[in-house]
ROLUM-34781 format. One record per residue (C-alpha): residue number from 0; x, y, z. Coordinates in steps of 0.001 Angstrom, whole numbers, plus 500000, padded with zeros to 6 digits. Layout:
% ROLUM-34781
  seq       x       y       z
  NUM       X       Y       Z
...
% end
This chain:
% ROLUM-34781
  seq       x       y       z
    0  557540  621226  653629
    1  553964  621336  653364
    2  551582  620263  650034
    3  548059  620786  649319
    4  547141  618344  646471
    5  543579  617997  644358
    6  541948  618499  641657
    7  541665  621822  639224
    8  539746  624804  640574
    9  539645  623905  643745
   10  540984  626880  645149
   11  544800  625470  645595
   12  546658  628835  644416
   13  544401  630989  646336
   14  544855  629467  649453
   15  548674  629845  648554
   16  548629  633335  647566
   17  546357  634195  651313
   18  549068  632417  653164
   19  551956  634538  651582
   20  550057  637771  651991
   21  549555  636560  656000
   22  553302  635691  656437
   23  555295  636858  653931
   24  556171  639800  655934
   25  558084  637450  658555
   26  560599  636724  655767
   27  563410  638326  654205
   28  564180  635730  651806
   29  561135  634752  649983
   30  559873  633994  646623
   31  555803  632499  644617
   32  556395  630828  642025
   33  552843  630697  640006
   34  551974  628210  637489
   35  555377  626312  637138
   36  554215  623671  634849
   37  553887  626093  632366
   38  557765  627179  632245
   39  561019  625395  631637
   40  563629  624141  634527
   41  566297  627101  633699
   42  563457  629772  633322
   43  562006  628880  636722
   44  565613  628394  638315
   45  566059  632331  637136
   46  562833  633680  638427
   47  563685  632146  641473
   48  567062  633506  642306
   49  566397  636556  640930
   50  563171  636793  643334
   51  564233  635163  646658
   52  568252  637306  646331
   53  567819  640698  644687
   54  571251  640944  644511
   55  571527  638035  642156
   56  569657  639211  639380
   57  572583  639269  637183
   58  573479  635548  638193
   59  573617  633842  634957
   60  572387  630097  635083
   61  573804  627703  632062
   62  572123  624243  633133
   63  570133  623482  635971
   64  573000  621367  638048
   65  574743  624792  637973
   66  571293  626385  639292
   67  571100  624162  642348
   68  574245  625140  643207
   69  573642  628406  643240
   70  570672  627535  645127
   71  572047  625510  647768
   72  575366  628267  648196
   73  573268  631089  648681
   74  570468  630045  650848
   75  571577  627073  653096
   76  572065  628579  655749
   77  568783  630940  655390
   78  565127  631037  656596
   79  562769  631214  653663
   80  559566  630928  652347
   81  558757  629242  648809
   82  555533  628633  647185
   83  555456  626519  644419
   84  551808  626540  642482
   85  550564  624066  639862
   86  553594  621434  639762
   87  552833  618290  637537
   88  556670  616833  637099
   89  558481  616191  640749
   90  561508  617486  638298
   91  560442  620782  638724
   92  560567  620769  642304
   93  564290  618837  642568
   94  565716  621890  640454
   95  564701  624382  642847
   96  563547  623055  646268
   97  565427  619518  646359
   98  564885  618624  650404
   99  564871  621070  653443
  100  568532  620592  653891
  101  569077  623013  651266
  102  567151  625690  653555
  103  568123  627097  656524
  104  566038  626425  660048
  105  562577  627498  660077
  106  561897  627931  656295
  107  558591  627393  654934
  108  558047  625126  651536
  109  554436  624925  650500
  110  553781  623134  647236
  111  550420  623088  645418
  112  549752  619947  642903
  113  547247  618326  640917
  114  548939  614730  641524
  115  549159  613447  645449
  116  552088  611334  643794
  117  554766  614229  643790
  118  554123  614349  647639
  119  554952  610842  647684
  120  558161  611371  645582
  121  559813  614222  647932
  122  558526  612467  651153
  123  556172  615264  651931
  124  554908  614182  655462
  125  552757  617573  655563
  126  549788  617581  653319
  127  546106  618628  652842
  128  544111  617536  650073
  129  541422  620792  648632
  130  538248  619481  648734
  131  534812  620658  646891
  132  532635  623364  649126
  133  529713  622025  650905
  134  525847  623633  649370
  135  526505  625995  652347
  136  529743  627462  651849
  137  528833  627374  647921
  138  525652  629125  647986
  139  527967  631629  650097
  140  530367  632224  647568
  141  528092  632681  645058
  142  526142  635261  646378
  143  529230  637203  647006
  144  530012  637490  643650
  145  526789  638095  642646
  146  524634  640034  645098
  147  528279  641188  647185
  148  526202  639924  650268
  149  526451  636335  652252
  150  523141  635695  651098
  151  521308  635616  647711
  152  518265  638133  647650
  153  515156  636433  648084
  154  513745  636495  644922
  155  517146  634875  643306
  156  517523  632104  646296
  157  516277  628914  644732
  158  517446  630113  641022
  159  520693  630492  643024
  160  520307  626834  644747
  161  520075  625344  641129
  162  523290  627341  639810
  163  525241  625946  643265
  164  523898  622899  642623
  165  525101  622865  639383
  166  528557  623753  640305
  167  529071  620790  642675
  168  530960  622555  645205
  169  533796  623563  643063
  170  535261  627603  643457
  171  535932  628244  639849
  172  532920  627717  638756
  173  531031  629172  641521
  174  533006  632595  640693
  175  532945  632507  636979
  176  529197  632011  637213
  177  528637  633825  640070
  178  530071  636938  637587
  179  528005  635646  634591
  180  524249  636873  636015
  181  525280  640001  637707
  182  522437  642686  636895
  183  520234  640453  635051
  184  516734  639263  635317
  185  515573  635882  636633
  186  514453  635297  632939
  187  517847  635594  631648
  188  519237  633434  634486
  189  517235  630784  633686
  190  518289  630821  630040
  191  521391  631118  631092
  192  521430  628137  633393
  193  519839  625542  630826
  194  522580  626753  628552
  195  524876  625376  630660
  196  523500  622252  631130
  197  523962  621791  627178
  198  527205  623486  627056
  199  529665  624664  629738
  200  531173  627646  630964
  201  534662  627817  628335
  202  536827  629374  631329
  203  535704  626311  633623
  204  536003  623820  630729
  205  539561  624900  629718
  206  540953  624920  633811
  207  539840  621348  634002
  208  540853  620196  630443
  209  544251  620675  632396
  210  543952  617424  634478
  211  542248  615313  631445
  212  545470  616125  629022
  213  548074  615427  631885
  214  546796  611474  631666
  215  548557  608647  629362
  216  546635  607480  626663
  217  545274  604405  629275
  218  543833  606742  632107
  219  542326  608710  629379
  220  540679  605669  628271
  221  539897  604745  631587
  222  538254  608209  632183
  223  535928  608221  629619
  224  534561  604220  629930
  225  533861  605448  633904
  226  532430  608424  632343
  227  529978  607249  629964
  228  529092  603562  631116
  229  529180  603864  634785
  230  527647  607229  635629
  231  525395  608078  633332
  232  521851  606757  634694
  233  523383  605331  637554
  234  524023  606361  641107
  235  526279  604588  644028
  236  528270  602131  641617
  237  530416  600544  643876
  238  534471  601059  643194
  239  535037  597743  643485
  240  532520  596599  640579
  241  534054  599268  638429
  242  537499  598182  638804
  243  536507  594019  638182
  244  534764  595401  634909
  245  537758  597353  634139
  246  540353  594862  634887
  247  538462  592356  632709
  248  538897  594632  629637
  249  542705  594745  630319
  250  542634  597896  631953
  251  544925  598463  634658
% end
């Protein structure tokens, strides 16, 4: 069982989605389960069966104790590969992927997660945290989408520096900008880019609005003070300062 945890638009799913394409083929019994957060325990139970045992698409599942054990009959004893995208309850994972014994030798279970926590739940030894591209790898990714090249042309390569810049290494935004100027003159890409600065990119906004809403009413709290009194006009605050600060407003 393997799990590759961090924050929204990091890239999570589409590392996911290259490693089925590159072994999917090795399988007989497999099944990628996108976006589970978004469905109910019985729906994903279904979709699951019905993808990983074509045969079974008529199996009928009335709770989800009943679709474990329909789980655990028809596939202990079988190799597999599961992906699991985008799981924020470790619920989700117990009703279709409760341990390895459930699996037969040599199955693959690769789970992708906002919260490192889940890991911690299942006992998920195997696990790589996504982390933010580097101004290289960035600037690389951007001119693909833009100029389809490695490189910007020269004429767009600082204008393209500030757009990576502002992007701060994350994928999302680097593609749904890197779309945004396609075709257009500097002029316009410079209009565009202050615009941003004032207000962001709605598809980027919306993908990380995902993480903000999946906090109690405390970390949300939490989030914003860091936000507003600790990084605004200030650079290198040390963690441990923030935390006595917090702690002394009765903030866990």
């Amino acid at each position: 069982m393997v799990g590759i945890w961090g924050m929204g638009g990091l890239g999570k799913t589409t590392v996911s989605k290259a490693i089925y394409s590159k072994i999917h083929h090795s399988f007989q019994f497999k099944c990628f389960l996108e976006d589970v957060c978004q469905h109910g325990l019985l729906c994903l139970q279904q979709k699951f069966i019905s993808d990983i045992l074509q045969h079974a698409k008529s199996q009928i599942i009335s709770c989800v104790a009943a679709g474990i054990t329909v789980i655990r009959q028809y596939l202990q004893r079988r190799r597999v590969l599961v992906i699991i995208t985008s799981v924020d309850k470790v619920e989700q994972l117990n009703a279709i992927v409760g341990n390895c014994e459930w699996f037969g030798p040599g199955s693959i279970l690769i789970i992708t997660t906002r919260d490192e926590h889940i890991l911690n739940q299942l006992r998920v030894k195997m696990r790589y945290p996504a982390w933010g591209m580097n101004k290289e790898e960035a600037l690389e990714l951007f001119s693909w989408h833009t100029f389809e090249n490695s490189c910007p042309d020269e004429e767009y390569l600082e204008l393209s520096k500030k757009v990576v810049s502002y992007c701060g290494g994350l994928p999302l935004a680097l593609q749904v900008l890197g779309s945004s100027p396609i075709g257009r003159p500097i002029i316009e890409w410079e209009s565009h880019l202050e615009k941003l600065k004032r207000i962001p990119e709605g598809q980027i906004i919306e993908k990380l609005r995902i993480s903000f809403e999946g906090l109690d009413d405390t970390q949300k709290t939490i989030f914003v003070d860091i936000r507003f009194f600790f990084e605004i006009g200030q650079v290198d605050v040390e963690k441990d300062y923030v935390t006595k600060v917090l702690d002394e407003c009765g903030l866990s």
